[in-house]
N, C-alpha and C positions, 0 to 999 in steps of 0.2 A: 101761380107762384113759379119763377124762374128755376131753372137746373140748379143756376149761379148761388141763387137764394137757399134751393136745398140743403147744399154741398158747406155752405157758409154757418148755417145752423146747425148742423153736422157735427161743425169742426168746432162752434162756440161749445156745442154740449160737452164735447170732451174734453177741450183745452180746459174752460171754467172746472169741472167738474175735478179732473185730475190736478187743476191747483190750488183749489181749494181742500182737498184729500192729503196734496202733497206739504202743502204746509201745516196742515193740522198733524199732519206723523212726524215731517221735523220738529214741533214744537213737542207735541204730545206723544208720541212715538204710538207704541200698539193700543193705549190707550184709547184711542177714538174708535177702536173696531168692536166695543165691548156696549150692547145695548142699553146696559145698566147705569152706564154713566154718563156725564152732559158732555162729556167731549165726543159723544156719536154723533154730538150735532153737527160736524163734520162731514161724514157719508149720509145723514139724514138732508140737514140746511143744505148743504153741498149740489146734493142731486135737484133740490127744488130749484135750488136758484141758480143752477147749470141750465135746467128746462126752459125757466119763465129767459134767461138772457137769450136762449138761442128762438125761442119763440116770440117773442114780444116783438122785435123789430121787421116779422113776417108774417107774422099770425094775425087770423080777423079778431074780431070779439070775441065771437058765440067758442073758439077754439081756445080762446085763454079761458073765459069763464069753465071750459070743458075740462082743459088742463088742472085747472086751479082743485076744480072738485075731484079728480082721480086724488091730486097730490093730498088735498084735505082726509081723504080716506086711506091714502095710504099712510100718511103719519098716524092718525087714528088706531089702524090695522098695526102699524108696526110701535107704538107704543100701548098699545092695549088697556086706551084710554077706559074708562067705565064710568068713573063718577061724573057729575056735572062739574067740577073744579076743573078734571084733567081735561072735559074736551072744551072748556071755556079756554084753560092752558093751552091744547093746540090750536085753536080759530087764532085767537090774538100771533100764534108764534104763525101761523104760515101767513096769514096776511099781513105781518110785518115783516115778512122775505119777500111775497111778492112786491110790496110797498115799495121796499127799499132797493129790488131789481128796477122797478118801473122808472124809480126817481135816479138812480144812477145811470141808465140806462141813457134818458134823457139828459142829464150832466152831463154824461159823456160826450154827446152830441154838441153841447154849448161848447165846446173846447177844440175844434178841428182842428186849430195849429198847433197843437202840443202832439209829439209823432208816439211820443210813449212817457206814462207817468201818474193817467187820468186816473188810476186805477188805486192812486191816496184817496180821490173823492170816493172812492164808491168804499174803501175802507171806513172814512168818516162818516159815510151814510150809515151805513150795516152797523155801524158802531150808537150809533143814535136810536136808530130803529128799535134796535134789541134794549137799549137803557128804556126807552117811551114804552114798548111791549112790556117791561119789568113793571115799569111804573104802574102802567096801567091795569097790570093784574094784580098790585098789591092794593090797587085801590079799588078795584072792582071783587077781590077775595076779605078786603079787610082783615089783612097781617101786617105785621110791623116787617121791615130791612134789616137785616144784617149788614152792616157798611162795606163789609170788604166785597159783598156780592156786585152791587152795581159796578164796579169797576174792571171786574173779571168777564161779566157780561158785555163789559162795554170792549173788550179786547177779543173776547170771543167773536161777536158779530165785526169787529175790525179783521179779525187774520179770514173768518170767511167772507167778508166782502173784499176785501184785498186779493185775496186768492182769484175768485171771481172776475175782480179788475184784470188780474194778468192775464186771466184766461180768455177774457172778452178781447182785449188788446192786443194778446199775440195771433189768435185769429185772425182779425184784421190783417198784419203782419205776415205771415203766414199765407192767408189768402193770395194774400198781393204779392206774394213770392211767385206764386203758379198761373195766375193772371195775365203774366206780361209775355 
């Protein structure tokens, strides 16, 4: 792996990371730093899919699948999953971050003429992901929906995917500042 490529996944981790943290505080304000509540999904979702963005476009296999499983334990460790509900709840929730990094990732790629913007798609991705993740563990727990839920999850996984997008995209940017 090049210096270039280091320094570029470096700067994806912290851009993503810090904007998708930063819009969850403008929206939610101190709220998201409080473990108890779903708006930590934030600095939780946040850090994962800060990782899998700066790594997926430089990392081998056997290094995501390595990744994947640190993250899978540390959301475990830091929700202090126990029962089989909760850690069926996180399997579905981190592989529909990684999912939904992977498939933005590559959206992003279909769109090279657009210089900045791309970062709606991966909002609309994150935003699907997290509804399909809902779906699928009300149907795999056998509970009924509350209606106003899927809606709020579907904005959730939009401000962290979108956050995400900015931070993918000014990197780029950013890079190519120091580049020339």
């Amino acid at each position: 792996m090049k210096q270039s490529d280091l320094q570029l996944a470096g700067l994806r981790l912290v851009l993503c990371y810090l904007c998708v943290v930063g819009i969850g505080y403008a929206v939610f304000g101190s709220k998201i730093f409080q473990p108890k509540l779903i708006y930590f999904n934030f600095i939780m979702s946040g850090l994962i899919v800060a990782m899998f963005a700066a790594t997926i476009p430089v990392a081998k296999k056997w290094q995501l699948i390595l990744l994947a499983i640190i993250s899978y334990v540390g959301v475990l460790l830091t929700t202090k999953s126990q029962t089989p509900t909760l850690v069926i709840r996180d399997t579905v929730h981190v592989v529909s971050i990684i999912t939904a990094t992977k498939l933005s990732i590559m959206t992003h790629r279909l769109y090279t003429s657009m210089r900045f913007g791309k970062f709606v798609f991966w909002a609309a991705i994150f935003a699907v992901a997290y509804v399909s993740a809902l779906y699928l563990l009300t149907t795999i727990q056998q509970v009924t929906l509350n209606e106003v839920i899927p809606p709020t999850i579907a904005a959730m996984g939009a401000l962290i995917g979108g956050g995400a997008g900015i931070g993918f995209e000014l990197s780029k940017i950013v890079a190519g500042k120091f580049t020339r």
